[in-house]
N, C-alpha and C positions, 0 to 999 in steps of 0.2 A: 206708322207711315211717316216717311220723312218728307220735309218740304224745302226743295231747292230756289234759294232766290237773287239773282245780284245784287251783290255787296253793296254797287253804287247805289240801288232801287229803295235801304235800309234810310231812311229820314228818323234821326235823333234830336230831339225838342232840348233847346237850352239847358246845361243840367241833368240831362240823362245820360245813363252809363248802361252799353249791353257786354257780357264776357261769351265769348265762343272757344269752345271749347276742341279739343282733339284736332287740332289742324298743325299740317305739318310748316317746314319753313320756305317750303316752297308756295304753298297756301298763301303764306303772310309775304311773300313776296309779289307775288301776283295781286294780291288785295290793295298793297301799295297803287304801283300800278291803275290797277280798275278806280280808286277812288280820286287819285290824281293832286298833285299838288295844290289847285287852288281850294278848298274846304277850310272849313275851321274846326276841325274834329282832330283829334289826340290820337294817337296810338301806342300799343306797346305791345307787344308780347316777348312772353316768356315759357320754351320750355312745354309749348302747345298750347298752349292759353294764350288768345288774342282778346284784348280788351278797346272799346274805341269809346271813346267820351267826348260830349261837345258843350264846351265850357259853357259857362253864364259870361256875359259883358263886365257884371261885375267881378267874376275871377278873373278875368284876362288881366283887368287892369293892375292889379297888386304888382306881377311878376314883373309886367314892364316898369314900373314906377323901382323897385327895387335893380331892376337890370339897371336905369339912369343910377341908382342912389349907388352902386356898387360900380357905377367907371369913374363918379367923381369922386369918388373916397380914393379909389388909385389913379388918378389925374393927380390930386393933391398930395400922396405920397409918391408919384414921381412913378410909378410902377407901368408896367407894359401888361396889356392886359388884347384878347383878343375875342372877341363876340359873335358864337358861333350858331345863335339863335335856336331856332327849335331844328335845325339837320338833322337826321335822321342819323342813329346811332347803331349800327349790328354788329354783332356776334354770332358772325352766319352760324346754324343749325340750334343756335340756343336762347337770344334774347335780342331783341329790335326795340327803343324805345326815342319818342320825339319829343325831348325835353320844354318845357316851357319857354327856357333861355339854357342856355349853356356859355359858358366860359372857360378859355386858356391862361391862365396868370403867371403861373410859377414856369411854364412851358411857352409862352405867349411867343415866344422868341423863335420854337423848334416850326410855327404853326406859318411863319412868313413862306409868301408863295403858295400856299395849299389855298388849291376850288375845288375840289373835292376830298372830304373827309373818308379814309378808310381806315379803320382801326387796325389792319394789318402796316399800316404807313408808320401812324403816327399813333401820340398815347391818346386815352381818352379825356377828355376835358376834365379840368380841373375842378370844375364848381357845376352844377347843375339845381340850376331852380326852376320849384314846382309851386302853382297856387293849390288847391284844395284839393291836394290828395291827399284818399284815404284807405285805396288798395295796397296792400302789399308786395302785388305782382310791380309796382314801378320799382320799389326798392329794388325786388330779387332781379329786376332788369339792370337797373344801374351794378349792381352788384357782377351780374355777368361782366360787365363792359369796363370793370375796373373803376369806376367814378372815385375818387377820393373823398369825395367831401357835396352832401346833398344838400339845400336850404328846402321845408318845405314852409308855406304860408299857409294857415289857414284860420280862421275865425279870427283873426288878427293878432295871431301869434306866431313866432316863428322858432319854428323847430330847426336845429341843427344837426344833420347825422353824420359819424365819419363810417369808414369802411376800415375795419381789424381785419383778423386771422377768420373771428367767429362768424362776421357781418358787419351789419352796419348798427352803431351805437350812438345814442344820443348825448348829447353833449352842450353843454351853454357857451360855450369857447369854442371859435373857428377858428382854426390854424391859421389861415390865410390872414385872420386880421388877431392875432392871438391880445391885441390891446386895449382892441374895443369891445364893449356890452352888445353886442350886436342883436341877442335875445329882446334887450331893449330899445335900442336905439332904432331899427329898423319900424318895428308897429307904430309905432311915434312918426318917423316920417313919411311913413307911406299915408298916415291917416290925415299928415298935416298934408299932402301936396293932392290927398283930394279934397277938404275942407277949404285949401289956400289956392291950391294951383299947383301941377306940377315944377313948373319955370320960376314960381318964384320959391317954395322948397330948397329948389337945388343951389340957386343963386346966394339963400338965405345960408344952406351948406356951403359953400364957398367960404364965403364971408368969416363965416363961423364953424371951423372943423368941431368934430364932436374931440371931446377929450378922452383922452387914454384910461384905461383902467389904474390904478391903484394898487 
């Protein structure tokens, strides 16, 4: 016997993750909808797998503290960069997913004037970063939507993945910053600006760019 219940009625405890399975993308469009923008719960689906996750306090903070550490890095190099937070990303009938942060960089320029994101408009964001995932299904979403290039954070390491022919491959070198350690450089400051302060971190970055690879 099956048991029907609204979506919004489902309460997720900091840290827990449910996947629902077999729904179409009309489903996940209405679920949108039903659960409404002010929440703090994640979604993504892919492909009929709906997944919805409601972070810990302490994952939220990584992303944001690296979204600041990745506008002053191109502040300082002079770069246009465009901050399209967690908007909602679709690939009507295939894959929907609400990045942690999202960004325009290399395209930052095409994104002027755009309030609403559709991916038949315009391309998909350049950079998209996630704290402490560990599904797969986010990849094969970013993957539908075209993302070129994914940061993920977690246990205090960051993974870099691009998007090939095959998929998406791991990599220590971001394109976007092909000069910096950014593998390392990132754990380091995201642990100093919560040990130290986010504000004075950045201010310290400022001051002092991190140096070029070799």
């Amino acid at each position: 016997m099956s048991v029907t219940v609204p979506v919004q009625t489902i309460k997720l405890t900091p840290g827990s993750q449910i996947t629902i399975p077999n729904l179409s993308w009309q489903d996940f469009e209405q679920i949108l909808i039903d659960l409404g923008e002010k929440r703090n719960s994640r979604i993504t689906y892919y492909r009929g797998t709906l997944e919805i996750m409601s972070p810990l306090a302490l994952h939220e903070r990584p992303h944001r503290i690296i979204a600041d550490i990745l506008k002053t890095i191109l502040d300082i190099q002079g770069r246009n960069w465009e901050d399209f937070g967690s908007t909602t990303l679709k690939r009507p009938e295939i894959a929907g997913i609400e990045p942690d942060t999202c960004f325009y960089i290399q395209n930052a320029d095409l994104m002027q004037g755009c309030t609403n994101l559709d991916l038949k408009q315009y391309p998909p964001p350049d950079l998209a970063i996630e704290a402490d995932v560990t599904s797969r299904t986010t990849l094969d979403a970013y993957e539908a939507m075209g993302v070129p290039e994914v940061w993920i954070y977690r246990n205090q390491q960051l993974k870099i993945y691009l998007l090939i022919l095959q998929g998406y491959t791991e990599t220590s070198i971001s394109p976007t910053f092909p000069d910096l350690p950014l593998t390392e450089l990132i754990p380091q400051l995201v642990q100093k600006a919560i040990n130290e302060g986010t504000s004075k971190m950045l201010r310290d970055l400022r001051t002092s760019p991190p140096s070029p690879l070799s």
